[in-house]
C-alpha positions as YAML, in Angstrom:
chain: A
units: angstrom
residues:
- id: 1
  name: UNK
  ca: [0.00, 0.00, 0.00]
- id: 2
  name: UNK
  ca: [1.44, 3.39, -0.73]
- id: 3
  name: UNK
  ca: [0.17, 6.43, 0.57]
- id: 4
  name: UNK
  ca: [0.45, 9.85, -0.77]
- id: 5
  name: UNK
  ca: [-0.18, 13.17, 0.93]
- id: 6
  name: UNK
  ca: [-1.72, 15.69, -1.60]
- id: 7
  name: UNK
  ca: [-1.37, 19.34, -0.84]
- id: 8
  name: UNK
  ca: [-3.61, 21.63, -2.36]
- id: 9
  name: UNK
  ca: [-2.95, 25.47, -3.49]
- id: 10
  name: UNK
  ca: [-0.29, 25.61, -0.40]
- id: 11
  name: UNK
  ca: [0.29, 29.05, -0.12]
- id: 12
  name: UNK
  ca: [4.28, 28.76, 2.16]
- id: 13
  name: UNK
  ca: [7.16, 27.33, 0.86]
- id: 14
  name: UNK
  ca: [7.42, 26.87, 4.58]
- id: 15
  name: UNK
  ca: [4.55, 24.68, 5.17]
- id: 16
  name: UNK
  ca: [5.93, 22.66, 1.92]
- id: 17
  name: UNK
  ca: [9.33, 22.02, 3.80]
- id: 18
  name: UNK
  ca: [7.89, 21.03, 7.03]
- id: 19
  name: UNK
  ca: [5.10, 18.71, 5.50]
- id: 20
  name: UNK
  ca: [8.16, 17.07, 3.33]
- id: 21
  name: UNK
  ca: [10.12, 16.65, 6.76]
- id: 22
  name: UNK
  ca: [6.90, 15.34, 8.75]
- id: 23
  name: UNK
  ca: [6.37, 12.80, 6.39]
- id: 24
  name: UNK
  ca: [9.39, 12.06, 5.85]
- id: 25
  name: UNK
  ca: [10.05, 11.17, 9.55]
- id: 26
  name: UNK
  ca: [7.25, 9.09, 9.58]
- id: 27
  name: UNK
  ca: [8.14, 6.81, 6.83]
- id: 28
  name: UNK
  ca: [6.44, 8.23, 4.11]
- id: 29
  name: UNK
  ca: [7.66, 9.68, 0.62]
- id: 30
  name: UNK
  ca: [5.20, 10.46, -2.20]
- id: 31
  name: UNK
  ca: [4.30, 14.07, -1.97]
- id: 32
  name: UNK
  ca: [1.70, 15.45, -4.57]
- id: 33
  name: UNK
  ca: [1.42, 19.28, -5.08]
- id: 34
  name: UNK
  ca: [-2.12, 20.76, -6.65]
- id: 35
  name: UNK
  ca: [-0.99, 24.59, -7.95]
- id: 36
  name: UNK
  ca: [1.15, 25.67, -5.47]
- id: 37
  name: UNK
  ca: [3.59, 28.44, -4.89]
- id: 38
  name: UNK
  ca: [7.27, 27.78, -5.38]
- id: 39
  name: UNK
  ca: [7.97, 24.26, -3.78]
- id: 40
  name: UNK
  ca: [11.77, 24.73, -4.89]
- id: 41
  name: UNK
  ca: [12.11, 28.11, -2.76]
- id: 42
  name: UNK
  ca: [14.86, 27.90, -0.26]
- id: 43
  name: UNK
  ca: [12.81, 28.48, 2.40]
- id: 44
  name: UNK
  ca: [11.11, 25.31, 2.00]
- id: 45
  name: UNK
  ca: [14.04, 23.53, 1.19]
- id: 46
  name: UNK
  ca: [15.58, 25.43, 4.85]
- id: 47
  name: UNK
  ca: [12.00, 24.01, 6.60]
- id: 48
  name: UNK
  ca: [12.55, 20.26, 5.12]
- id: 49
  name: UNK
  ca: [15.55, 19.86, 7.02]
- id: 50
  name: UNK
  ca: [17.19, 16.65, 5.48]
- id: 51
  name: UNK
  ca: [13.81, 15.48, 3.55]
- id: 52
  name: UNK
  ca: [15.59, 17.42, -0.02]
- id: 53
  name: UNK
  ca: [14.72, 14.42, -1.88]
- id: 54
  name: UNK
  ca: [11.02, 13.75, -1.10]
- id: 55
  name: UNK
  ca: [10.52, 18.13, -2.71]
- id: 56
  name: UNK
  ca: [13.01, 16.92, -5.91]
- id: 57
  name: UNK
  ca: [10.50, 14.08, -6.57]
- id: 58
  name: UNK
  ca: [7.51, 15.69, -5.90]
- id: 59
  name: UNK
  ca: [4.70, 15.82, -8.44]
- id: 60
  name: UNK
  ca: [2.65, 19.14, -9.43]
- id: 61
  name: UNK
  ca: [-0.51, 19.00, -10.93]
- id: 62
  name: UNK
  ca: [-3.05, 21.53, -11.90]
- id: 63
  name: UNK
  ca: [-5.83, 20.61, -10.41]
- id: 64
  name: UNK
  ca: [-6.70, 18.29, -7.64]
- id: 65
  name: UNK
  ca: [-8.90, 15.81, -10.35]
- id: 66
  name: UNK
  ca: [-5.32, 15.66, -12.01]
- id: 67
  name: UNK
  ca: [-3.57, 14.74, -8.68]
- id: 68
  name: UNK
  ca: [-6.12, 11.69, -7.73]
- id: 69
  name: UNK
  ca: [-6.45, 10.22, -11.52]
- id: 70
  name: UNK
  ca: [-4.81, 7.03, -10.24]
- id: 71
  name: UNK
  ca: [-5.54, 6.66, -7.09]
- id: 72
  name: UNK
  ca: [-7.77, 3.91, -5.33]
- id: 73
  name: UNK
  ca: [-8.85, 5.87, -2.33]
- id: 74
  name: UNK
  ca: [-8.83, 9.15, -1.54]
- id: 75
  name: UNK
  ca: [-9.27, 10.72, 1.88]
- id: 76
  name: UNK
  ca: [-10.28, 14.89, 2.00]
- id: 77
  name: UNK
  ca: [-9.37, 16.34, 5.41]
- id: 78
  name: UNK
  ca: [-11.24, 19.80, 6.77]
- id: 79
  name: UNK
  ca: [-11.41, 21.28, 10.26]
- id: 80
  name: UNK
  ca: [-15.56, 22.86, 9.35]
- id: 81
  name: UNK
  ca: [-17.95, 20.56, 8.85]
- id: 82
  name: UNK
  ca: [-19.57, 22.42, 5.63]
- id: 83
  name: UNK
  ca: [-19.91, 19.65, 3.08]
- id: 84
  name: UNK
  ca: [-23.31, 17.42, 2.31]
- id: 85
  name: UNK
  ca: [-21.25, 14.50, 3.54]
- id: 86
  name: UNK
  ca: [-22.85, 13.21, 6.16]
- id: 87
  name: UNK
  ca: [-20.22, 11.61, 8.29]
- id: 88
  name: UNK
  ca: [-16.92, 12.74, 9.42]
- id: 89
  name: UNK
  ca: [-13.65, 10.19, 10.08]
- id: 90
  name: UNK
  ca: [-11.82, 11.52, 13.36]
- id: 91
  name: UNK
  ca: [-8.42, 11.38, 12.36]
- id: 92
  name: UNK
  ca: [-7.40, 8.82, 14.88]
- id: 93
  name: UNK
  ca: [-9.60, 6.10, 13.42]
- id: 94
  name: UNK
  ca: [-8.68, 6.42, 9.79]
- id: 95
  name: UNK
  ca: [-5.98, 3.58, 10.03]
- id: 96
  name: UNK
  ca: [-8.26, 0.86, 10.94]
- id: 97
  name: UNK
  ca: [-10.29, 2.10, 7.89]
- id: 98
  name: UNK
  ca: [-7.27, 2.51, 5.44]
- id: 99
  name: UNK
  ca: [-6.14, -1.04, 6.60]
- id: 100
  name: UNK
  ca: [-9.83, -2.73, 6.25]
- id: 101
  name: UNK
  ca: [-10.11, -1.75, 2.76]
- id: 102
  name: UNK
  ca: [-6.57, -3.89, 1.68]
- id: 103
  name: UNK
  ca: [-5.53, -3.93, -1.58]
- id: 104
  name: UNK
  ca: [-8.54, -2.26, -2.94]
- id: 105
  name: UNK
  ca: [-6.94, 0.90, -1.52]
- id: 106
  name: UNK
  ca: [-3.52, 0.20, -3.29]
- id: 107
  name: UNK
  ca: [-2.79, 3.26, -3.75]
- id: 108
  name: UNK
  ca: [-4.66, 5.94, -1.07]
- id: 109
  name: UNK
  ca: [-4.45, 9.55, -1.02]
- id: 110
  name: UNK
  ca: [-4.76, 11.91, 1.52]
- id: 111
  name: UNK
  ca: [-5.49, 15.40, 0.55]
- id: 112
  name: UNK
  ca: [-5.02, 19.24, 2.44]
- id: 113
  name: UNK
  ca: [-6.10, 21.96, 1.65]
- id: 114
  name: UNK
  ca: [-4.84, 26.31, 1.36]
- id: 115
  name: UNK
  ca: [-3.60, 27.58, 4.73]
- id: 116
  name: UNK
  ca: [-6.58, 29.95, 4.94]
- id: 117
  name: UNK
  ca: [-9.37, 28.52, 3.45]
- id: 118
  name: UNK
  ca: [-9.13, 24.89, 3.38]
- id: 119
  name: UNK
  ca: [-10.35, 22.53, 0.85]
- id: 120
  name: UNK
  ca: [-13.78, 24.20, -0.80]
- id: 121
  name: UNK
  ca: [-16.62, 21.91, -0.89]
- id: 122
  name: UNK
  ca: [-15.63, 20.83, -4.89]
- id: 123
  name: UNK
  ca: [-12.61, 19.72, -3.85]
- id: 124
  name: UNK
  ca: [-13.95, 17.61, -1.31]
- id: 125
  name: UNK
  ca: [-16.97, 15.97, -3.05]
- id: 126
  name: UNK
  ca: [-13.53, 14.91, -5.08]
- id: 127
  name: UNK
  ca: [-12.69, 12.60, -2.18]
- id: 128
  name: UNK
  ca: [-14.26, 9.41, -0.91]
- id: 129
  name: UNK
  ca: [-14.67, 10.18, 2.79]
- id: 130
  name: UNK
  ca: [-13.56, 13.18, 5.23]
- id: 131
  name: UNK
  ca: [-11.38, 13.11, 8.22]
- id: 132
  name: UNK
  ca: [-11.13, 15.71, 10.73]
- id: 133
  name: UNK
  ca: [-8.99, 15.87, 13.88]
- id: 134
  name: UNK
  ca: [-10.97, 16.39, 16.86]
- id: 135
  name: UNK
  ca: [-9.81, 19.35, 19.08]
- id: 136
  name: UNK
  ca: [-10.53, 20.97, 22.23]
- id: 137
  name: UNK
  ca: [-11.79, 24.40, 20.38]
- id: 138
  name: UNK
  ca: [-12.51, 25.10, 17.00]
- id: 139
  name: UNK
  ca: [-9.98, 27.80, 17.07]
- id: 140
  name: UNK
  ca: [-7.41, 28.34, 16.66]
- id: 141
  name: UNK
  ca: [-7.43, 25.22, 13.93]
- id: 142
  name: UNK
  ca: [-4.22, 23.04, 12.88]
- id: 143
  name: UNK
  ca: [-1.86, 25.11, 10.47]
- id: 144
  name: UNK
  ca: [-1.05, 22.80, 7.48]
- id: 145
  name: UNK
  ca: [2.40, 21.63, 8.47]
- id: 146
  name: UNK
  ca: [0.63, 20.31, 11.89]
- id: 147
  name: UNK
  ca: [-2.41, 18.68, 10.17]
- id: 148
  name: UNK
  ca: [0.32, 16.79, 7.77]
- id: 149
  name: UNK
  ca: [2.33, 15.38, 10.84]
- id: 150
  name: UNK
  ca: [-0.60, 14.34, 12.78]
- id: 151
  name: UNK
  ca: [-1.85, 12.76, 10.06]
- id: 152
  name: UNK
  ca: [1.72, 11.14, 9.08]
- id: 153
  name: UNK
  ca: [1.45, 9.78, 12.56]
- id: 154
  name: UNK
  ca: [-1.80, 8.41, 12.74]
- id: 155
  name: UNK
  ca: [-0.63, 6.47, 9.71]
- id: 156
  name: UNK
  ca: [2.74, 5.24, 10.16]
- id: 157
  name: UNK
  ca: [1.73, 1.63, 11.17]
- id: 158
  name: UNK
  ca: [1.47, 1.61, 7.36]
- id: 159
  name: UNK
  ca: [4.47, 2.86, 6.34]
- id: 160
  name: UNK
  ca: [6.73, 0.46, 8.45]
- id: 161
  name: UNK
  ca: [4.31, -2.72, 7.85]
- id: 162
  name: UNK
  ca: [6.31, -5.50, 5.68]
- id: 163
  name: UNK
  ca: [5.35, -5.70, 2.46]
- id: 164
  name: UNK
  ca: [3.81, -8.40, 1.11]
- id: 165
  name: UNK
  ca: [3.59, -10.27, -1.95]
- id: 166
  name: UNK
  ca: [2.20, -8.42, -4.55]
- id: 167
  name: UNK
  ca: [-1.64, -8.67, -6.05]
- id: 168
  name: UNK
  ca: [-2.74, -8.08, -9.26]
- id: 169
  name: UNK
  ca: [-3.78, -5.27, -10.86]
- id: 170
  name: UNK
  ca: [-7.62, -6.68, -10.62]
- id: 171
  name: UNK
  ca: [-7.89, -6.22, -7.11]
- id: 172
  name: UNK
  ca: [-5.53, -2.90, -6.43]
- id: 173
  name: UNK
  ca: [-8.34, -1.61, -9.30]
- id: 174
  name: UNK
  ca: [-11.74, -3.10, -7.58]
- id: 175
  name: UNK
  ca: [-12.90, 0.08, -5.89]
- id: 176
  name: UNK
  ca: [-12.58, 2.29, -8.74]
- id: 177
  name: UNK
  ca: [-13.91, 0.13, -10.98]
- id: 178
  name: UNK
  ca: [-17.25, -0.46, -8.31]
- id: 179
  name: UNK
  ca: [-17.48, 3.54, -7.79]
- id: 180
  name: UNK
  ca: [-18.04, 3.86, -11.49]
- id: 181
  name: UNK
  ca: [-20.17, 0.95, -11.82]
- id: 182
  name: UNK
  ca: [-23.12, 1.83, -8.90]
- id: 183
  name: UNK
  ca: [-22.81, 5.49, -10.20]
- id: 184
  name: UNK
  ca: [-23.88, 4.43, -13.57]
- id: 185
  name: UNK
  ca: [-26.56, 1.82, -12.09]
- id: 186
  name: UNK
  ca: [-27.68, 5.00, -9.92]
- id: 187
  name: UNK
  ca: [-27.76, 6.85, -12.81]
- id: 188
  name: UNK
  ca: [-30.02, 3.99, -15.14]
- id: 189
  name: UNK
  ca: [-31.97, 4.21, -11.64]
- id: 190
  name: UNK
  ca: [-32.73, 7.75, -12.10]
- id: 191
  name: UNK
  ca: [-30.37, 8.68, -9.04]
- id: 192
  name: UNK
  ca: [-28.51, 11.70, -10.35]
- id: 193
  name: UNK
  ca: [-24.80, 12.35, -9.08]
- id: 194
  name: UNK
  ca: [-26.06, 15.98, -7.93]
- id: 195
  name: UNK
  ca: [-28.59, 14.41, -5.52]
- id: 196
  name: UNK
  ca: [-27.91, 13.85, -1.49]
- id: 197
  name: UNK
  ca: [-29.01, 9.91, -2.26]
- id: 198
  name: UNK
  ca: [-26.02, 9.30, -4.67]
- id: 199
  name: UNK
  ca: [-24.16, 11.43, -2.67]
- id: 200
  name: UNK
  ca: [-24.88, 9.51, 0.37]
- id: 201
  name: UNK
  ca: [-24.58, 5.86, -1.38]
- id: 202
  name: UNK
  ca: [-21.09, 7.01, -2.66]
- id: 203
  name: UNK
  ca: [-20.00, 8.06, 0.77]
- id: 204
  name: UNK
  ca: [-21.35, 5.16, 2.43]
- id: 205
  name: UNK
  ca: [-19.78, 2.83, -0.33]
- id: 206
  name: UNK
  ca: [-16.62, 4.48, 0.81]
- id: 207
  name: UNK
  ca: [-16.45, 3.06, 3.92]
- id: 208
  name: UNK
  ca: [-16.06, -0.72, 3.07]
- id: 209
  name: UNK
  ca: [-13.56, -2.98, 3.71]
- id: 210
  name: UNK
  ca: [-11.42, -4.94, 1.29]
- id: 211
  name: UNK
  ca: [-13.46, -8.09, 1.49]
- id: 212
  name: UNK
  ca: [-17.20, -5.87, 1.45]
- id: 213
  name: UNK
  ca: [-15.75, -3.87, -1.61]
- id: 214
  name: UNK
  ca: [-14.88, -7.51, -3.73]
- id: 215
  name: UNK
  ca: [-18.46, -9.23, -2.76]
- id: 216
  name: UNK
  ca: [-19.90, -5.84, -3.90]
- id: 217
  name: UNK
  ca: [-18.03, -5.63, -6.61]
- id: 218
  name: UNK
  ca: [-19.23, -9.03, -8.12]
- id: 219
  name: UNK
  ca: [-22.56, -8.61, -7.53]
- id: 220
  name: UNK
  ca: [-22.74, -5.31, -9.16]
- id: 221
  name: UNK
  ca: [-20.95, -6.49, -12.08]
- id: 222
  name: UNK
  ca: [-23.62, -9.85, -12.67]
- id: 223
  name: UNK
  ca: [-25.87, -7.40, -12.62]
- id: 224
  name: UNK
  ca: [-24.84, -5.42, -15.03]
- id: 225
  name: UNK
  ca: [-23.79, -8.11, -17.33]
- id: 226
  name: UNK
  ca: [-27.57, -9.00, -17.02]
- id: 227
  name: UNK
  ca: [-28.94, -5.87, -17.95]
- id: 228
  name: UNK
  ca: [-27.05, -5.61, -21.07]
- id: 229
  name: UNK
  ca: [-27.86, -8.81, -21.76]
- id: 230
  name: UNK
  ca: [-31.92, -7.81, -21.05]
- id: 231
  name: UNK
  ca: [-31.10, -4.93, -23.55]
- id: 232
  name: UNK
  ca: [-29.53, -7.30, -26.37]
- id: 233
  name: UNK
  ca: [-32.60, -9.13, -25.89]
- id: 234
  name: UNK
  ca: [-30.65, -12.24, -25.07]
...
């Protein structure tokens, strides 16, 4: 499993550098930039304190639709609960999730958003669930470099876990492949993807496991088979 933190419109070299060295320090190394100011400044390179090589490999996209293209799962984080999801993942229980789902989450990303702002709610009907860290106060909130660590630590279990031997493409593919299967039965169903019930199926399809998301999977896929066979008049 390879996880990949996904930083969106970061306005701070700073925050670039010290995200870079707080994942770095937790075992992780794919960083994924979504318009951002210069990652290459000094400054962050002065904040990423010995983690050089995770901001010279780091990717930059335009937009954050760009930046998740390939992955399997994809986790939006927020400190304001101002999205039509309906539930939110505390932080400290997002490991058990990642984990559940196996190697249908192959390849999971975990997305932040601007310093100021946050991810908008676009953005985060982008992702498959939320997560947000639960705090004493509202204010003040994590900065982004703090929201990255915490988040790098909640997850490190994965980073230092053994790796084992290595599944097919089929299965790393199974939850994509079932997201864009029920949204098109939804959609034969007269669900549209603007409405709260897709919105709510999607969301609740998120939260899965590995062994849910395969049994799904297959049943979604027979029936499909047999309505195109109903249509084909076979």
């Amino acid at each position: 499993m390879r996880i990949y933190f996904i930083l969106v419109r970061p306005e701070l070299p700073e925050n670039i550098g010290a995200a870079a060295r707080a994942m770095k320090t937790m075992g992780f190394r794919f960083l994924r930039l979504v318009s951002p100011c210069d990652h290459r400044d000094k400054r962050a390179r002065w904040t990423a304190h010995g983690s050089a090589d995770i901001l010279s490999k780091t990717r930059v996209y335009n937009n954050l639709g760009n930046a998740i293209h390939d992955m399997d799962f994809v986790i939006g984080t927020t400190s304001k609960h101002r999205t039509r999801k309906a539930d939110y993942h505390p932080s400290n229980e997002i490991l058990d999730l990642v984990r559940a789902k196996g190697d249908t989450a192959a390849r999971t990303g975990i997305v932040f958003g601007p310093e100021r702002t946050g991810l908008d709610n676009m953005e985060l009907s982008l992702c498959d669930i939320v997560a947000t860290v639960p705090m004493a106060q509202q204010y003040p909130s994590l900065n982004l470099a703090q929201a990255v660590m915490l988040f790098a630590y909640e997850l490190s279990p994965l980073a230092v876990t053994p790796r084992r031997h290595k599944r097919g493409h089929r299965d790393q593919a199974q939850f994509r492949a079932l997201k864009r299967d029920v949204a098109a039965l939804l959609e034969t169903l007269g669900i549209s993807s603007d409405s709260s019930r897709h919105q709510r199926i999607m969301e609740r399809m998120a939260a899965l496991g590995g062994d849910d998301v395969k049994l799904v999977y297959g049943a979604v896929s027979r029936m499909g088979q047999r309505a195109t066979r109903s249509a084909e008049g076979g």
